[in-house]
C-alpha positions, -999 to +999 in steps of 0.1 A: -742-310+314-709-321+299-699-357+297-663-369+308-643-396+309-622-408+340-596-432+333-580-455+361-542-463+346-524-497+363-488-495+357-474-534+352-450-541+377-459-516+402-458-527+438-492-545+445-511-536+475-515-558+504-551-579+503-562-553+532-557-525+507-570-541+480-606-548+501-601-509+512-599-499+480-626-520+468-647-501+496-635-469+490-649-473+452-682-489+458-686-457+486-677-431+453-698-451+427-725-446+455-715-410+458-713-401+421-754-419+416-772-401+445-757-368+433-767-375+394-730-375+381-730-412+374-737-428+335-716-458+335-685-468+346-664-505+357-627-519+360-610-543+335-594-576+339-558-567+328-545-557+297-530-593+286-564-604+283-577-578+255-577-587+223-566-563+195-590-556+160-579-536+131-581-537+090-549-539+075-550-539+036-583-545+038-581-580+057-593-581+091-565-592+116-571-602+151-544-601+177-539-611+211-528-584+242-531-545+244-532-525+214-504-503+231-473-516+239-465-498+270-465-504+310-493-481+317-527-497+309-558-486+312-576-504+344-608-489+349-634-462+341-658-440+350-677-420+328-692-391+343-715-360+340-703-329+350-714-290+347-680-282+338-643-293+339-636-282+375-662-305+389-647-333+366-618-326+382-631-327+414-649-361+411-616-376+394-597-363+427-620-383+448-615-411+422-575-413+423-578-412+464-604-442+458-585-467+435-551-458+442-540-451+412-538-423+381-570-411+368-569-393+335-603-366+327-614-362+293-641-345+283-664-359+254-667-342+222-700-321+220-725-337+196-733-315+164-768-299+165-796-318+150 
């Protein structure tokens, strides 16, 4: 089986839910993490705290140079993931539709690159 990832975007200054749809949403994704193990599609997946919080590592002429916030400057920012198995991109697609109901929110499916032959 193929290997996917489903991305949960947060777009800053969206309207936020109400504490009730928060908790509901909260449900809804521990019910689909739940889901996605007893049917064998789950590897690993979690949410992030938000994207002011990352911190930003890169090698610029050849110094190391640490940053604080998200690498992109954008309002979309990546909230949460799953990473998935799947026999093929429609049942990817299927999970990440059950995933975008859960979380309330964009999911993105990308499928890992295949690992050369050993």
């Amino acid at each position: 089986m193929k290997q996917y990832l489903l991305s949960v975007y947060m777009v800053d200054g969206a309207e936020q839910p109400s504490p009730e749809e928060l908790q509901q949403a909260y449900a809804d994704v521990d019910q689909l993490n739940s889901r996605m193990q007893a049917e064998g599609a789950w590897v690993f997946g979690g949410g992030l705290h938000p994207a002011d919080t990352a911190t930003v590592l890169a090698v610029r002429d050849g110094d190391l140079v640490t940053t604080d916030g998200p690498f992109a400057e954008t309002k979309e920012h990546l909230g949460g993931f799953w990473v998935i198995r799947a026999a093929d991109l429609d049942a990817a697609l299927a999970w990440a539709a059950d995933a975008t109901r859960a979380c309330r929110a964009p999911v993105e499916v990308r499928p890992f690159q295949d690992e050369p032959d050993a």
